[in-house]
Every structure is written in C-alpha cells, then in structure tokens.
C-alpha positions in Angstrom: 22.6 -3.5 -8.0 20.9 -5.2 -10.9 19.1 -8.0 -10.0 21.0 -11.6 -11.9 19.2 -12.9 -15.0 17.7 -16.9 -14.3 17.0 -19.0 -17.5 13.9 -18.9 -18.5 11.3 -21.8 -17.6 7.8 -21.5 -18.5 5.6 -24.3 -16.8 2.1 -22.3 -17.1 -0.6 -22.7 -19.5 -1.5 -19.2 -19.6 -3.3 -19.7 -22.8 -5.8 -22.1 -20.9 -5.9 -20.2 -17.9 -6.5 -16.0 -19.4 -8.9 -14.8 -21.9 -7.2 -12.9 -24.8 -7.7 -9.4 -23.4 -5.5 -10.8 -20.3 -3.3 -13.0 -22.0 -2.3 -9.8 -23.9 -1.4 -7.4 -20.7 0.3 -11.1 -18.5 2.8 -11.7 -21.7 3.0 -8.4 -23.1 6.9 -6.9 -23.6 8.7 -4.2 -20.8 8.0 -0.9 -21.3 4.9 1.6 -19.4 1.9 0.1 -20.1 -1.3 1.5 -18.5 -4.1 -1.6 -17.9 -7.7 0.0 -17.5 -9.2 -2.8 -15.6 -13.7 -3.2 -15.5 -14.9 -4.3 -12.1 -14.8 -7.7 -11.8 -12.5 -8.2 -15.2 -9.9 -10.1 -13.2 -7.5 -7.7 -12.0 -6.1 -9.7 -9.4 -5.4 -12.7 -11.9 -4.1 -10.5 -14.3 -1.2 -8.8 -11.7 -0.4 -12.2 -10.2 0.0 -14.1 -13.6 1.8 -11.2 -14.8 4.2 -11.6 -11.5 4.7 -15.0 -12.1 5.4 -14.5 -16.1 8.1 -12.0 -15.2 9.8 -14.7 -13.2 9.1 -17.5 -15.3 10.9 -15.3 -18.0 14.4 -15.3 -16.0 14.1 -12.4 -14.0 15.3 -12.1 -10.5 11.8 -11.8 -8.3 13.8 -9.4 -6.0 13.6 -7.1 -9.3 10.4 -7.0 -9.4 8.3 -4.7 -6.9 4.9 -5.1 -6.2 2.8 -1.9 -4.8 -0.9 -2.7 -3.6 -3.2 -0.5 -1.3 -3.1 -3.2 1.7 -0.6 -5.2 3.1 -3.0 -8.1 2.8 -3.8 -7.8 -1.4 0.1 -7.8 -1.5 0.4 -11.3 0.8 -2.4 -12.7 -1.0 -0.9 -12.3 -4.4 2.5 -13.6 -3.6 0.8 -16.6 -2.5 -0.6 -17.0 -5.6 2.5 -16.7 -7.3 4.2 -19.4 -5.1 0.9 -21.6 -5.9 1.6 -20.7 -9.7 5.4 -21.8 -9.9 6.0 -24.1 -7.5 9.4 -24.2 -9.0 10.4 -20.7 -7.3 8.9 -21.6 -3.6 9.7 -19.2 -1.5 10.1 -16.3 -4.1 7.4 -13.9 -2.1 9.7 -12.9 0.1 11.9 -12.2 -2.3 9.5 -10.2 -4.7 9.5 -6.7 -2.9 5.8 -5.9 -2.3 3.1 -4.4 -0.3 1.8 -0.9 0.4 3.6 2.3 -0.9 3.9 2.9 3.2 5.6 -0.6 3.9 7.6 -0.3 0.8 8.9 3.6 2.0 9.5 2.3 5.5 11.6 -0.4 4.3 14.2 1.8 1.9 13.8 4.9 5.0 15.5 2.6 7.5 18.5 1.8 5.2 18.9 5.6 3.9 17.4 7.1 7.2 20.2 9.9 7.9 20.2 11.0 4.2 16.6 12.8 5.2 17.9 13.6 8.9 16.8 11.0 10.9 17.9 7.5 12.7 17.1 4.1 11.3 15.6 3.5 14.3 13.1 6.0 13.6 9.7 5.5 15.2 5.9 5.7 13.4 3.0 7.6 14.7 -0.1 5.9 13.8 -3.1 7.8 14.0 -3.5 8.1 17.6 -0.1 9.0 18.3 0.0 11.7 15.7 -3.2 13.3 17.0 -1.8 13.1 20.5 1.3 15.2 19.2 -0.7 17.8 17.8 -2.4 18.2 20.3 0.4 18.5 22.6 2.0 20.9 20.2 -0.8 23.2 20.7 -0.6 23.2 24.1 3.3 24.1 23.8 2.7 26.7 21.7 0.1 28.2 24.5 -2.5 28.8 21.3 -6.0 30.0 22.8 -8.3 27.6 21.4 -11.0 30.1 21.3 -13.1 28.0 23.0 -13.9 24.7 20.5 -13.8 26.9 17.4 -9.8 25.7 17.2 -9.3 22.2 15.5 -8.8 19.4 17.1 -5.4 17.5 17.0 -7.0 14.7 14.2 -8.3 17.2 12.2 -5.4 19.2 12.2 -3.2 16.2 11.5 -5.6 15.6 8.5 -4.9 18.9 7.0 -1.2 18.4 7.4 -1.4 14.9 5.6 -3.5 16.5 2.6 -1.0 19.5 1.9 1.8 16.3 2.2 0.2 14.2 -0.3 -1.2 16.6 -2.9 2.2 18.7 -2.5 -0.2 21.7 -2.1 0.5 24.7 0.6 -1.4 23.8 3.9 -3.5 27.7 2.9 -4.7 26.0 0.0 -6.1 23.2 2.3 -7.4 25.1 4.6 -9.2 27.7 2.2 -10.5 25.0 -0.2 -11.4 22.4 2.5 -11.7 24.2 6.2 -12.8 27.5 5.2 -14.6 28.2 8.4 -11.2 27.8 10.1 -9.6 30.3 7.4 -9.2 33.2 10.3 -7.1 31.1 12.4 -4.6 30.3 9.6 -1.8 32.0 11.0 -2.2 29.6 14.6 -2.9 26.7 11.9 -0.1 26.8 10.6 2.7 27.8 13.4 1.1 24.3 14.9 1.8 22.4 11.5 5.4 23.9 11.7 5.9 22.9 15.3 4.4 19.5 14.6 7.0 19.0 12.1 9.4 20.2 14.3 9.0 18.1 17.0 8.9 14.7 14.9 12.3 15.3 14.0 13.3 15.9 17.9 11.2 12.6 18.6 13.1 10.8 15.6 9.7 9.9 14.7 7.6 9.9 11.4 3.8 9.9 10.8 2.6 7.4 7.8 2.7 10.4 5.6 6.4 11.2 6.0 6.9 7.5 4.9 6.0 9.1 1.4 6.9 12.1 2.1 10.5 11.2 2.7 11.0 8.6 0.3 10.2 10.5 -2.4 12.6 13.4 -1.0 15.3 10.6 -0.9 14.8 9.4 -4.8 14.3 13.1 -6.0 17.4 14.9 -4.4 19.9 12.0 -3.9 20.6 10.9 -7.1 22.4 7.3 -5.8 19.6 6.5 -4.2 17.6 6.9 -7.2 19.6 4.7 -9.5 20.0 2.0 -6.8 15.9 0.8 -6.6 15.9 2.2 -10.6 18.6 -0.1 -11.0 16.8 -2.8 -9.0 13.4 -2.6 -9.4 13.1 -3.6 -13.2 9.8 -4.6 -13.7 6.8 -1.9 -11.4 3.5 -3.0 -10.9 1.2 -0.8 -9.2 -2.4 -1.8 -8.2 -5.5 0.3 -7.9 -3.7 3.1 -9.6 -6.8 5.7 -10.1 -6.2 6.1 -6.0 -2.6 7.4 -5.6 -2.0 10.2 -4.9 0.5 12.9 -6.5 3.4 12.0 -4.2 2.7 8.3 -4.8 2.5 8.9 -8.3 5.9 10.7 -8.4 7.5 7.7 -6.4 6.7 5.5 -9.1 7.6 7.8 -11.9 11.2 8.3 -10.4 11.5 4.4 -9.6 10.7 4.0 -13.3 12.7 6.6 -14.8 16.2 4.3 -15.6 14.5 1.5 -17.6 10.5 2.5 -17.8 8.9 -0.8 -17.7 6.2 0.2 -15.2 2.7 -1.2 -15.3 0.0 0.7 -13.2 -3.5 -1.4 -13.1 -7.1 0.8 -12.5 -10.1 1.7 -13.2 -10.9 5.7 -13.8 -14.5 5.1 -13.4 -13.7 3.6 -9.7 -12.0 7.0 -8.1 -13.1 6.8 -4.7 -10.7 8.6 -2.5 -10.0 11.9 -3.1 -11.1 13.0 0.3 -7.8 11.1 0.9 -5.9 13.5 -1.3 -5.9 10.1 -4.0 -5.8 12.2 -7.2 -7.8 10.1 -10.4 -5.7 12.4 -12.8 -2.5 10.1 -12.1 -4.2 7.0 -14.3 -6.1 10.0 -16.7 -2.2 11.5 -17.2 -0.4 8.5 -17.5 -0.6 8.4 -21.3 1.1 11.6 -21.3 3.4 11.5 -19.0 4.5 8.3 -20.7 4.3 9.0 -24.4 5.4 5.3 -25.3 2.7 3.2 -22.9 0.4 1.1 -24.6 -3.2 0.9 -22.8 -5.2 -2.5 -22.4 -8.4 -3.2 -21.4 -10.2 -5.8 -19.4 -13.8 -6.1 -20.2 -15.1 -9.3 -19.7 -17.0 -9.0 -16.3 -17.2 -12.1 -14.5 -18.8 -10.6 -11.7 -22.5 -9.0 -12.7 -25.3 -10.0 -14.8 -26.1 -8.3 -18.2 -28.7 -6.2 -16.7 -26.1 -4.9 -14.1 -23.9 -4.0 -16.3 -25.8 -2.6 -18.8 -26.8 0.2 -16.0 -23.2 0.7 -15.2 -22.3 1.0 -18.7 -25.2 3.3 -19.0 -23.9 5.9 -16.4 -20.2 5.7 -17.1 -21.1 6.5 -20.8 -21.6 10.3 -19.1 -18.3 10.7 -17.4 -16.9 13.8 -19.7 -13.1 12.6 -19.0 -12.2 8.9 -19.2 -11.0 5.9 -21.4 -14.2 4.9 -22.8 -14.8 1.1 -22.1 -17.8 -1.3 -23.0 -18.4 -4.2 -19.9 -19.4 -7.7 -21.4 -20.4 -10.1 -18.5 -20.3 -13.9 -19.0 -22.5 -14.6 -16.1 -26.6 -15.4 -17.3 -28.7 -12.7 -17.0 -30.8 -11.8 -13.6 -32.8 -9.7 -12.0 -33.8 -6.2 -13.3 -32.3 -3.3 -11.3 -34.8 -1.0 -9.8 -34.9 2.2 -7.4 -36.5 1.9 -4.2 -36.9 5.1 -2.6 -36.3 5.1 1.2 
C-alpha cells in the first residue's frame, strides 16, 4: 500500500547547516543516485538530513526505508531525525530501518509460508548454526578423517559464502578451501543436509534472512510490488560492503519507482572475506543508467598532510571514481613509517 502524502513543512536551515557538496545530495530530486562519500566527508549527516528532508517534503516516513550495517547506526540516525523535526516525534519507529538482516526478518515473519516455513520461525546465531553442522555430520556418519574434515564454523562459513555471492559451494571450496577440495563430495552432502534440517527445525541461519527475502521479492511478484509500492524513497549505507544478494534486494525493492540512494566509499572495501562484493557501488552506474553520482570531499576529519598520503595512494587504484580529499582541519604532524 502506498504510503499517504503529508503537506509539506520545512522547518530546517539546511543551507546553514550542509556545505554545497551536501546540500546538493540532502535536497536533490527522486530518482537512483549513487553518493561517493571521502572518509570523514559527513556521511552520517548527509543520510540523516536527507531522511529528514524526505519527511519534511510530505512523505509518509513509513515510506521511507533505511538499510545500515548495524542495528545501532540505524537507531542512532533516527534519533537524529526526531532531534531534526521535532514536529514528527516519534517518526523513527515509523521510518523502516536497520540492518538488511532485521529488515528481511521483519517482511519473513509476515510472508513466512510463501518460502515454506512458519512465522514463528527460529534464528540460528552463530553458535547454534555451528552446533547444527556439526550434528549434521555426525548424522550423516561422515568419517572425519581424523581433523583433516572441517569443523562445523568453517563449514557454516563456506555455506554462508556460496549464499551471499550466489556462487556454487565447488566454487567456494576450490577458490577458498582448496586443501579441503578431495572431500567435496562429503562437503557438500553435509551442506545439503544442513539445509535440510533447518527446514525440519523451522529454523533459519542469518544468511537465509537474505537468502529468503530475496527468494520472496524475485519469484512472488505481490510481494514484490507491496514494499516497491511502499518503500518510495531507499537509502542504503556503506554500500561498497553488500554483498550480491544484498545488492539484488535493493535493486528489486527499487524496481517500481527507482528512487534509491546507496551512500559509499570504493576506496573503503573492506569485507570481501565476508562475501561483500565492491563491484555493487563500481556497477551501480550501469545498472542504473539514469543515477546521477555526487561526491563528498570535504574531510573534516584529517589534517592536510593525512590526506594528502591518502590521496596519494588512492590515486593508484586502476578501478574507481576518482575523488580529490580537501580537509578543513589545520595542518599537523607529518606521517612517517616506523618499522617494527
């Protein structure tokens, strides 16, 4: 359902409070827009102002959704936004936000039996996933060839890689567990029965979340215009960390009306161990032919000499949106290398 339309009441100086290059992204018009963001530019400002111009504007806040990499960024911002329009107290709880997990868990327990489970599902979290591994090798009565076999966490990590880079759990394995490549076939009859006996348990691991919330928007196409329908303004946070699956959620989501906004930094791709994939923000432009790309280069954060070393060894990255840190703050200390 289409969130209602409120008139439009703007109480914020956002001239006095952003500098141009965020004034620019905060009251810019709907449509994909891809914000590269320099460390200490004022990300954080920039999605929260932005949240509370979107609401200011007339829109319904429970049309706008919100998806940051911790449950606590995603708190912290909608206080700022109740701080920032006191005239809409309260709206945090209606903005949806928070992680891609606690966003998939809340539309999974509405549309739980679509993907063939009960909204009363349980989650596994870390411990209790590696305990069912583990218990599905015993089942299976796999010899563990002494300690060569994994072990339950590292076979649950495998299984969470081949879920969030949609790639066969063989491709895992060979790429990133070669010395476990002979036991492939035991591998995988353990990932099978893992998945398997979730299902039995009516209980998901924080993978499924995204695993299953995607399957819901891609191959039930009501469910796909319902939050497409609702959700008419995305913001996504630290975007150069999703991962493909995560990345797909928010393309489908922004499918109906396109006015998505993913905020990141290319040059700050730390997580790939994690299966987060950099070539989502890299992509974006192409996958959305119409976005318009802003960038925040006034650092607040470093001194000149700082930056001028950062600047100095991003210039080399072959693939990236080229970007040119300017710092405000007085200049310090030169850095050195101290060898240890």
């Amino acid at each position: 359902m289409r969130p209602h339309k409120i008139q439009p009441h703007f109480s914020l100086n956002y001239e006095k409070e952003l500098n141009p290059q965020q004034l620019a992204v905060v009251k810019a018009p709907g449509g994909p827009m891809l914000v590269i963001a320099g460390a200490g530019s004022g990300k954080t400002r920039v999605v929260t102002y932005r949240v509370a111009y979107l609401i200011e504007s007339g829109l319904d806040p429970a049309g706008i959704l919100l998806v940051t990499f911790t449950n606590k960024a995603a708190r912290e911002m909608l206080h700022r936004v109740q701080l920032l329009v006191p005239g809409f107290m309260g709206v945090g709880g209606k903005v949806w936000g928070g992680t891609f997990h606690h966003i998939g868990n809340r539309i999974l327990r509405r549309h739980a039996p679509l993907v063939g489970y009960h909204p009363n599902f349980t989650i596994l979290d870390r411990e209790d996933a590696k305990s069912l591994m583990e218990a599905c090798i015993t089942e299976l009565k796999i010899n563990p060839k002494g300690s060569r076999f994994p072990k339950g966490e590292v076979l649950e990590d495998m299984v969470g890689l081949s879920v969030n880079t949609r790639r066969p759990i063989d491709e895992i394995v060979f790429e990133r567990y070669a010395f476990f490549y002979e036991l492939l076939d035991d591998i995988r009859a353990v990932a099978e029965h893992y998945r398997k006996r979730k299902r039995e348990l009516n209980a998901m691991d924080f993978d499924d979340l995204l695993f299953y919330w995607e399957a819901l928007l891609r191959e039930h196409a009501e469910v796909q215009a319902r939050y497409g329908e609702q959700f008419q303004h995305i913001l996504v946070d630290e975007y150069q960390d999703t991962n493909r699956i995560q990345a797909e959620i928010v393309d489908l989501l922004a499918e109906r009306h396109g006015n998505v906004m993913v905020v990141g930094d290319d040059s700050q791709s730390i997580y790939s161990f994690r299966g987060a994939n950099f070539a989502n923000i890299l992509t974006f432009p192409e996958r959305y032919p119409k976005a318009r790309i802003f960038k925040l280069e006034v650092n607040y954060r470093s001194t000149p000499q700082i930056l001028h070393l950062a600047n100095a060894s991003i210039m080399h990255n072959r693939v990236q949106f080229p970007k040119e840190l300017q710092t405000v703050r007085p200049a310090g200390v030169t850095p050195f290398l101290v060898p240890a």
